[in-house]
C-alpha positions as CSV (number, residue, x, y, z in Angstrom):
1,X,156.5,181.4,96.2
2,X,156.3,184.2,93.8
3,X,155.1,183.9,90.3
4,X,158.0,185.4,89.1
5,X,160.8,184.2,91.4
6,X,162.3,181.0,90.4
7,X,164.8,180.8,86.8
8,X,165.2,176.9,85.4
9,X,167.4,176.1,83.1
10,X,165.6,174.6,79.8
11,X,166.2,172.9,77.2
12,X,166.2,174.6,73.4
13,X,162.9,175.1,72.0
14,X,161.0,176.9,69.4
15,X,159.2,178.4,71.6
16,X,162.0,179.9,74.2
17,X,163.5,181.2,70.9
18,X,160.0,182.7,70.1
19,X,159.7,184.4,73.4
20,X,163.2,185.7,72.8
21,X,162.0,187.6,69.5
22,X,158.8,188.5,71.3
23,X,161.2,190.6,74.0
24,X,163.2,192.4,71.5
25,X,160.4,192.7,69.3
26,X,159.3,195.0,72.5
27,X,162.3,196.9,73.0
28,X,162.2,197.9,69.0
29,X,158.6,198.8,69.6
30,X,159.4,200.9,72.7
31,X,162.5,202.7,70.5
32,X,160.1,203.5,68.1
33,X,157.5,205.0,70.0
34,X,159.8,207.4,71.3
35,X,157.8,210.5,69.8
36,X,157.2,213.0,72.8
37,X,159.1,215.9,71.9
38,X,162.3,216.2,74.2
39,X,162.7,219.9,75.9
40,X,166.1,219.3,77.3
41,X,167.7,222.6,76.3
42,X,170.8,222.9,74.0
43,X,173.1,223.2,76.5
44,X,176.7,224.1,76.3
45,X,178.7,221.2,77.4
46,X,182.4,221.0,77.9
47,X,184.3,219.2,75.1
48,X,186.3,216.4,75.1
49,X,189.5,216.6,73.1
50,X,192.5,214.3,72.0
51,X,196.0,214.7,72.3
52,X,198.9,212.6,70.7
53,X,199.8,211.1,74.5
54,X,196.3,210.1,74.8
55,X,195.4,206.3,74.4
56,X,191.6,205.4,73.7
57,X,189.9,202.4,74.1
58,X,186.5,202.2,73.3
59,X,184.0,199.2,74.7
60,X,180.7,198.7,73.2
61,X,178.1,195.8,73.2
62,X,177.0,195.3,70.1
63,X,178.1,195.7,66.4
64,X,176.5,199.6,65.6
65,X,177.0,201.0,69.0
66,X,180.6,201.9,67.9
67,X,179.5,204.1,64.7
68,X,176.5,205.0,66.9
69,X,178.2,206.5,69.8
70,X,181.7,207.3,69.0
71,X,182.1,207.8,65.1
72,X,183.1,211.0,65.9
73,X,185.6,210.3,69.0
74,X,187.1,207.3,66.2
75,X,187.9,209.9,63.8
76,X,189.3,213.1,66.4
77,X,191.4,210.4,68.3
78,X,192.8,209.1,64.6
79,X,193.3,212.9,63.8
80,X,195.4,213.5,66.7
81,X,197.5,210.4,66.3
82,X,196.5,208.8,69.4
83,X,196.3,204.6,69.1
84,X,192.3,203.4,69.2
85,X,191.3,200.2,69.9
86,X,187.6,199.1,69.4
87,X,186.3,196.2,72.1
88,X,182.6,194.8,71.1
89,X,181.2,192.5,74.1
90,X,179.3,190.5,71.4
91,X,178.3,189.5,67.8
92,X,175.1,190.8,68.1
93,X,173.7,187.7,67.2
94,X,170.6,188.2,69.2
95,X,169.0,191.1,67.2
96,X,166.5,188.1,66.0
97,X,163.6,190.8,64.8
98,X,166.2,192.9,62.4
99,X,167.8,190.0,61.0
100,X,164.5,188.4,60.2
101,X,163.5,191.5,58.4
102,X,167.0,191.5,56.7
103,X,166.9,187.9,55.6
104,X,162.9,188.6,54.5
105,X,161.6,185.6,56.8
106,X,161.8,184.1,60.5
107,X,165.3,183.0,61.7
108,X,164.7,180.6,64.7
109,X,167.4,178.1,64.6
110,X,171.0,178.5,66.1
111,X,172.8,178.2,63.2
112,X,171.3,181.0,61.4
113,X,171.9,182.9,64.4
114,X,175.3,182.6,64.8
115,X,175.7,183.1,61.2
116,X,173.9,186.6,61.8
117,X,176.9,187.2,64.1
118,X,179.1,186.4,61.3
119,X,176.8,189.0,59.3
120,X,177.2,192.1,61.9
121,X,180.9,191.0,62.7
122,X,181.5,192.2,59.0
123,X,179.6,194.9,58.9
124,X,181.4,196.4,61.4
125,X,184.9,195.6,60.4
126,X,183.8,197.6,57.5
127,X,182.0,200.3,59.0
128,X,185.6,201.2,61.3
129,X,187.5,200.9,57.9
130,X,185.5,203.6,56.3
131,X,186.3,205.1,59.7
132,X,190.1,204.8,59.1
133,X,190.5,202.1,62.1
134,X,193.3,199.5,61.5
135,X,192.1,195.9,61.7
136,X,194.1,195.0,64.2
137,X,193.0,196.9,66.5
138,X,189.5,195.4,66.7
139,X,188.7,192.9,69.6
140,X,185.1,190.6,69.6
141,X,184.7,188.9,73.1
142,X,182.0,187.1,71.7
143,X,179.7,186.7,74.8
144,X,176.0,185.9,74.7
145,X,174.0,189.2,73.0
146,X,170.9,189.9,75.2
147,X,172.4,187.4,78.0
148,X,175.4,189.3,79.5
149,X,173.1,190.9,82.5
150,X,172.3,187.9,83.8
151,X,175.9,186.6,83.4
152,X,176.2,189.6,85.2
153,X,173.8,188.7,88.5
154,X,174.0,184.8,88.4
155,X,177.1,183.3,87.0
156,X,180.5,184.0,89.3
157,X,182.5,181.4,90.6
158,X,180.9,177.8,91.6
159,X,178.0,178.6,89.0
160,X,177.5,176.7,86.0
161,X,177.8,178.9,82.5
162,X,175.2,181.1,81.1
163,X,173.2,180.1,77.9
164,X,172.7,182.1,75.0
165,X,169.1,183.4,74.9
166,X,169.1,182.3,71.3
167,X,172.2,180.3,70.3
168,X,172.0,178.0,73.2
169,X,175.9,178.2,73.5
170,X,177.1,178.2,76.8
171,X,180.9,179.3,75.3
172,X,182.2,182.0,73.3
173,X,181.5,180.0,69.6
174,X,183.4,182.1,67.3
175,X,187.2,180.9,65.7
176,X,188.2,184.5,65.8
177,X,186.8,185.9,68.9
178,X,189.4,187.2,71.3
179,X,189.7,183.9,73.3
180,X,187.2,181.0,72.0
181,X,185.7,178.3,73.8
182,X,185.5,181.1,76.8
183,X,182.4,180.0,79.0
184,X,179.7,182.5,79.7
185,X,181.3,183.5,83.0
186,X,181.3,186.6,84.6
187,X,184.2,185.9,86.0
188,X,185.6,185.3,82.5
189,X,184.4,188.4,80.9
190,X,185.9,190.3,84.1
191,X,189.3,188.8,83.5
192,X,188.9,189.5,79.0
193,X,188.2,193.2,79.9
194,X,191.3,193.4,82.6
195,X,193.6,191.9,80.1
196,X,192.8,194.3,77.7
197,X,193.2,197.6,80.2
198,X,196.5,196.1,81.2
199,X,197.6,195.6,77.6
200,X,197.0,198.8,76.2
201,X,197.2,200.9,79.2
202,X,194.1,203.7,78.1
203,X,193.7,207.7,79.1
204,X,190.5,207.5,77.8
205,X,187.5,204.8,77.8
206,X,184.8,204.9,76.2
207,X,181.5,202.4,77.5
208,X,177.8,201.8,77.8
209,X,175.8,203.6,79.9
210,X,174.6,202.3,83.3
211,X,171.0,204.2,82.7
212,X,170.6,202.4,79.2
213,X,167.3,200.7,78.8
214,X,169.2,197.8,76.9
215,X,170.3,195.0,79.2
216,X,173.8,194.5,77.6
217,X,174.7,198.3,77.9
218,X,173.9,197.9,81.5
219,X,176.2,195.0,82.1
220,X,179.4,196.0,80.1
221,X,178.9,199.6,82.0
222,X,179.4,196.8,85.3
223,X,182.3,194.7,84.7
224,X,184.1,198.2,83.5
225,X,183.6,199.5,86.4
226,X,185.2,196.6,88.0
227,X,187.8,196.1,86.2
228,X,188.7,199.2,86.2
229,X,188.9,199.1,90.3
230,X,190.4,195.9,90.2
231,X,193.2,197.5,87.3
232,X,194.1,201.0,88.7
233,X,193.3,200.3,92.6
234,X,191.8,204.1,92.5
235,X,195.2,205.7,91.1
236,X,193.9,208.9,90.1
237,X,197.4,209.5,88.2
238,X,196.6,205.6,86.3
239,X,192.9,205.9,85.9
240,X,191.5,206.4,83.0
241,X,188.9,208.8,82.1
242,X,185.6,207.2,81.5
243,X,182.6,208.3,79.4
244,X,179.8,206.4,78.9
245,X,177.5,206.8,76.1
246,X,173.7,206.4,76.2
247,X,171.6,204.8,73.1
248,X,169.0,203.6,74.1
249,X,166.8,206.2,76.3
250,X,162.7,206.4,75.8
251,X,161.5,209.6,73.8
252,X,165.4,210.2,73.0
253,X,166.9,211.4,70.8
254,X,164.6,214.0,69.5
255,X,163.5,214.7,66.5
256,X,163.8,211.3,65.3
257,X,166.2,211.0,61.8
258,X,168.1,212.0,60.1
259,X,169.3,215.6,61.7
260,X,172.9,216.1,60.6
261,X,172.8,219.9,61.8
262,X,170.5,219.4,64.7
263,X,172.8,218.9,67.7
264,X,172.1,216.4,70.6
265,X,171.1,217.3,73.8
266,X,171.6,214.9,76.7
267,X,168.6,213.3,77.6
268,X,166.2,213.6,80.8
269,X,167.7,210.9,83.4
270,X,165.7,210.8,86.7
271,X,167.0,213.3,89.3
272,X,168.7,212.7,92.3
273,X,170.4,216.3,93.1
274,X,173.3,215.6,91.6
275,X,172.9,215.0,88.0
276,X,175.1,213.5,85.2
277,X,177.9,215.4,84.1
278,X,177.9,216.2,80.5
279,X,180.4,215.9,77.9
280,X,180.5,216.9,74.0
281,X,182.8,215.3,71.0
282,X,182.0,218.1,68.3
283,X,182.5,216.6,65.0
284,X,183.1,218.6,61.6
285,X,180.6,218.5,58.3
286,X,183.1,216.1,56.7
287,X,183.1,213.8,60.1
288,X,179.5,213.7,60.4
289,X,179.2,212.3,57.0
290,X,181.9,209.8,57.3
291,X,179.7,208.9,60.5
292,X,176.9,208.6,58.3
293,X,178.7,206.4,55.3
294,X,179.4,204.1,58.2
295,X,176.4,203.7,59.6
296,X,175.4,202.6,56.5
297,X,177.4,199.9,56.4
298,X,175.4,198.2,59.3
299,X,172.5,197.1,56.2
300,X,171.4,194.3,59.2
301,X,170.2,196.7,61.8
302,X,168.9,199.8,59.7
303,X,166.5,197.2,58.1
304,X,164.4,196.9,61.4
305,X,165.1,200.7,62.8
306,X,166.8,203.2,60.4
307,X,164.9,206.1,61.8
308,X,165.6,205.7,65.0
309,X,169.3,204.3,64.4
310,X,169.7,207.6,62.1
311,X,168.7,209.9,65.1
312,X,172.8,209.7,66.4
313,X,174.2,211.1,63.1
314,X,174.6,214.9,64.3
315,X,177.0,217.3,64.6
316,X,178.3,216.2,68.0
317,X,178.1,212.5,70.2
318,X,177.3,213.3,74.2
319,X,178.9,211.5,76.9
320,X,178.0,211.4,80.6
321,X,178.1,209.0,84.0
322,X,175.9,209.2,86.6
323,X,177.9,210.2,90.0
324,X,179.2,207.4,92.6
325,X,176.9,208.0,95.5
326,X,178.8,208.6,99.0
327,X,177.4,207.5,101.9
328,X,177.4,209.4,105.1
329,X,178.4,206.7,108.3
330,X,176.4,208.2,111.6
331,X,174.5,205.6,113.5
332,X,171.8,207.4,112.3
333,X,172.5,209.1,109.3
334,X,169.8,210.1,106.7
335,X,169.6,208.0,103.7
336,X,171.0,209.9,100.3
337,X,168.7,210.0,97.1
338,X,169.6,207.4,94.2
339,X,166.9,208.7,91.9
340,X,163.9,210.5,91.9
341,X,161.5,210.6,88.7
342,X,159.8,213.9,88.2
343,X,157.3,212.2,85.9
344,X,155.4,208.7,86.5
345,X,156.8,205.8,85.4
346,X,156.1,205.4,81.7
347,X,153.8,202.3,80.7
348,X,156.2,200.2,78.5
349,X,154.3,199.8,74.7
350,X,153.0,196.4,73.8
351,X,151.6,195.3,77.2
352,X,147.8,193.7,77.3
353,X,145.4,196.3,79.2
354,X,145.3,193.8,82.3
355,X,148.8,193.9,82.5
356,X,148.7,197.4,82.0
357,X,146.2,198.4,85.1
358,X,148.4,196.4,87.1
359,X,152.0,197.9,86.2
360,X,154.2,199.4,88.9
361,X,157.5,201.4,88.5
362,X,160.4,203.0,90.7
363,X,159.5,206.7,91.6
364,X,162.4,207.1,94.3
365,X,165.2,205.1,95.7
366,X,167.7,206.3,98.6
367,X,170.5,204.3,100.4
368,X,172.1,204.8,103.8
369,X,174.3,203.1,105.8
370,X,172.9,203.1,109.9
371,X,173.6,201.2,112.8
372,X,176.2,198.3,110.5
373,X,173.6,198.2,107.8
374,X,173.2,199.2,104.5
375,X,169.6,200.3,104.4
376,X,168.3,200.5,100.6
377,X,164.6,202.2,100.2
378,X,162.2,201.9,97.2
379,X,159.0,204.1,96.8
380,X,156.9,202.4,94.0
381,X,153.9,204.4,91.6
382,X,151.2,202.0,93.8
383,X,151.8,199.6,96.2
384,X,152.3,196.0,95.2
385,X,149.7,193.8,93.7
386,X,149.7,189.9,94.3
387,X,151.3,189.2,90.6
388,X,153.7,191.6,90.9
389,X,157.5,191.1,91.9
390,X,160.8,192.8,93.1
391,X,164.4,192.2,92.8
392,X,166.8,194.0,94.5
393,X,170.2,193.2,93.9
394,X,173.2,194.4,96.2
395,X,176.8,193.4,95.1
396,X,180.2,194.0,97.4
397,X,183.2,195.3,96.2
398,X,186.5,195.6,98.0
399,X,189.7,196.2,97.2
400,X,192.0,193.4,98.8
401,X,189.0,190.3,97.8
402,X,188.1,189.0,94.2
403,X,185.0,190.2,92.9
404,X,183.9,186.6,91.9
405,X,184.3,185.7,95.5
406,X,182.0,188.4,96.9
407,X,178.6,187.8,98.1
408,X,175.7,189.0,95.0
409,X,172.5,189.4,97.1
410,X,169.3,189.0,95.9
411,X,166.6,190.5,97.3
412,X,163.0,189.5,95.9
413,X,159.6,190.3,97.4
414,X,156.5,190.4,96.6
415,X,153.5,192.4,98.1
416,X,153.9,189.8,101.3
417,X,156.8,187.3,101.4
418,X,160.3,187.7,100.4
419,X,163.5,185.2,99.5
420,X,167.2,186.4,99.8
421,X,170.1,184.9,97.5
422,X,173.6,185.2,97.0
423,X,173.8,184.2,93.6
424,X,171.8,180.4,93.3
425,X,172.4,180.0,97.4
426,X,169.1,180.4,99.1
427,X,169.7,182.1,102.4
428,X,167.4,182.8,105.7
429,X,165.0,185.6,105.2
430,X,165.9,187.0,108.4
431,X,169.5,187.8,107.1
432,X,167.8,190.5,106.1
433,X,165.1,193.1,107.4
434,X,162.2,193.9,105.4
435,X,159.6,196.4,106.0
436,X,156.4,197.6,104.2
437,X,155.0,200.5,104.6
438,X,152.0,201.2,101.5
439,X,154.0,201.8,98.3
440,X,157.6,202.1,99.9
441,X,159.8,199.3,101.0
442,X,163.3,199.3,102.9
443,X,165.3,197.0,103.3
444,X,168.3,196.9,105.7
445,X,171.7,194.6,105.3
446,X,174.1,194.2,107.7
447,X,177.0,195.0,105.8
448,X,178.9,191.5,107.3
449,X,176.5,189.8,104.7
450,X,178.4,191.8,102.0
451,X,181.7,191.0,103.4
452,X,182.1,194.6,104.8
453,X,182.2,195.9,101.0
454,X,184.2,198.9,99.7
455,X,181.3,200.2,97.2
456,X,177.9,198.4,96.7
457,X,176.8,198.2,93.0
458,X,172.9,198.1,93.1
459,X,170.0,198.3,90.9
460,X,165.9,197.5,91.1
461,X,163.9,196.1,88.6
462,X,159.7,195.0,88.6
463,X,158.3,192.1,86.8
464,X,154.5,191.6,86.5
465,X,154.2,187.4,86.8
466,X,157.5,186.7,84.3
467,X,157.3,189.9,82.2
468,X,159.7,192.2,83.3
469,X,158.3,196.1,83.7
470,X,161.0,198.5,85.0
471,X,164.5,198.0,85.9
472,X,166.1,201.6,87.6
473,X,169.6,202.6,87.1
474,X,172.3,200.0,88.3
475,X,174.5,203.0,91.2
476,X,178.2,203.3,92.6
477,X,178.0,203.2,96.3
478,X,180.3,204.5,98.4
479,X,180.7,203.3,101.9
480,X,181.9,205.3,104.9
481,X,185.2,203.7,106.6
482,X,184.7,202.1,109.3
483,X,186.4,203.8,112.5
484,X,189.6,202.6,113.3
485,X,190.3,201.5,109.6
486,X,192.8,202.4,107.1
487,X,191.1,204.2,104.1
């Protein structure tokens, strides 16, 4: 067995809570240290604009990210008269390292946690009425802050709930959350975020970014995406348009504070050939400073991080997905570029120098489908050590099947053995082909194992023991049509 393989559940502890402050403690410490100048040009990107007919519905994990990344699109889509309606995922009641700085001593216990999702709740009911946004058209889901990801990979149908990383609550605890006593299901969340498209019928969405270094902006980008496919069955009259927004991106934005004239460039994302396209929201002198008032509002957060927070008040907000990936379907046909980083992997801050000798990242990932299989292949910055571990993860989608009941694979190796799981289900290694060759693996899957999917949603990430190092972009595949089938 790997070091880093198996998850128990366990019971709530001072220490599991400690560990939880000790990882976000490293993701504000990674945020700050973003200080290498960023030489993405000022380019000129196309704008996005708002028209009465439009309707805009804007999804975002935490309380902040709405002032944060779409202040501006708030106030242009009020100014054209369009209805807005404001979705947050959670409470944020796992930003344990602000609040503690907030409340001017430790907060461990549950309680105190949840009541620090009361605290950010408010803040941002007050940061969209300085905005000019109507009550009731705010929605909290009120699922687990720094838990949705794995919600995400591990808890679909037969599985048991997820557990808050720091609450311990395995439901959604809040009175006035959109539906309370929800478990932490993935299938749950999937089913809150298609009532809500059905409801209100959007033109426009706006949602975390699938390239955002921030677990819970990963996984909202995810069951979007879903429910989006599962909502508008690829209706290109129905769909909506959909721009994610990025936050949180190392050594971005630059310069760091408060910049209201300096406009933001899009950051560097690793190259795959095809890069993101870029959008712009301008937003006038008056907008930027109502932006600015309303980030204010969020006292919790600028505590811990106003410099960095402060970074997002400019003179326009930047939107941009990365592109679904289409496969080509030969028998033999050459495997298509995911990503390709033109830099090495960046050591994350905070590691001990052991670990830090022994860290490995992503340099290139390609997919292909040959011969029935979906062949996925990783190039890492060394090859594998003994204490180091892999997960890839595969999920099916297809239109005519629930996503809950679709297979979740789970790929994780080390630098000699490997397991493969759909979801908690252990299942033969040999369902699978693995092959090493120095710092590159491939895997092939035949794609019966994913229940013949329409797309493949698929990500990698690195751990060294049980401390994670590098997770890549989660990517939109797109598989060829089998022969003979109906498209």
């Amino acid at each position: 067995m790997f070091p880093i393989l198996r998850r128990r559940r366990e019971k709530p502890s001072a220490a599991r809570t400690s560990r939880a402050a000790l990882l976000l403690g490293c993701l504000m410490l990674s945020l700050a240290s973003c200080s290498r100048p960023h030489d993405a040009p000022n380019l000129v990107l196309p704008q996005i604009s708002f028209a009465p007919t439009d309707r805009v519905l804007i999804l975002v994990p935490h309380p902040d990210d709405e002032v944060i990344a779409c202040a501006g699109v708030i106030q242009g889509a009020l100014a054209a008269h369009c209805p807005v309606h404001v979705v947050f995922l959670t409470y944020g009641d796992g930003n344990q390292w602000a609040f503690s700085l907030y409340r001017r001593h430790p907060v461990v216990l549950p309680a105190a946690l949840k009541s620090m999702g009361r605290l950010r709740h408010d803040e941002a009911l007050a940061a969209l009425a300085s905005l000019g946004l109507a009550r009731e058209n705010i929605f909290f889901l009120g699922y687990p802050d720094y838990s949705t990801l794995e919600i995400w990979e591990s808890h679909w149908g037969h599985r048991p709930p997820g557990e808050s990383l720091f609450t311990h609550a395995v439901a959604v605890p809040y009175a006035d959350a959109w539906q309370p006593g929800a478990p932490y299901k993935g299938d749950r969340i999937l089913d809150n975020l298609e009532t809500m498209l059905r409801m209100f019928r959007p033109t426009k969405v706006f949602v975390s970014h699938p390239a955002d270094d921030h677990s819970d902006h990963k996984a909202l980008y995810l069951f979007t995406r879903v429910a989006l496919w599962d909502v508008f069955a690829d209706d290109d009259a129905q769909t909506p348009l959909v721009y994610p927004f990025l936050i949180h991106c190392a050594r971005w934005p630059q310069p760091q504070g408060l910049h209201p004239d300096v406009p933001l460039s899009p950051p560097d994302l690793p190259a795959n050939g095809v890069p993101p396209s870029w959008f712009s929201c301008p937003l006038s002198p008056d907008e930027v400073a109502a932006k600015h008032a309303a980030l204010l509002k969020h006292r919790s957060v600028l505590a811990a991080n106003s410099g960095y927070l402060l970074s997002f008040v400019r003179p326009n907000e930047i939107f941009g997905d990365l592109p679904v990936v289409r496969l080509a379907g030969e028998p033999r046909s050459s495997l298509s570029p995911l990503e390709r980083a033109s830099d090495p992997p960046q050591v994350p801050e905070g590691l001990l120098d052991e670990e830090r000798v022994a860290f490995v990242g992503v340099v290139d990932r390609s997919a292909g489908v040959q011969d029935r299989r979906l062949t996925i292949s990783v190039a890492f910055s060394r090859p594998l050590g003994q204490a180091v571990g892999v997960s890839v993860f595969l999920f099916g989608y297809r239109h005519d099947r629930p996503f809950s009941d679709m297979p979740k694979l789970h790929v994780r190796f080390g630098a000699v053995n490997h397991e493969v799981y759909d979801q908690d289900k252990l299942l033969p290694t040999s369902s699978v082909e693995l092959t090493r060759c120095s710092d590159r693996v491939t895997i092939r899957v035949p794609l019966d194992l994913l229940a013949d999917p329409d797309r493949v949603l698929t990500s990698v990430r690195t751990y060294l023991s049980a401390l994670p190092l590098e997770g890549s972009s989660w990517r939109v595949l797109q598989l060829p049509v089998p022969s003979g089938a109906t498209p």
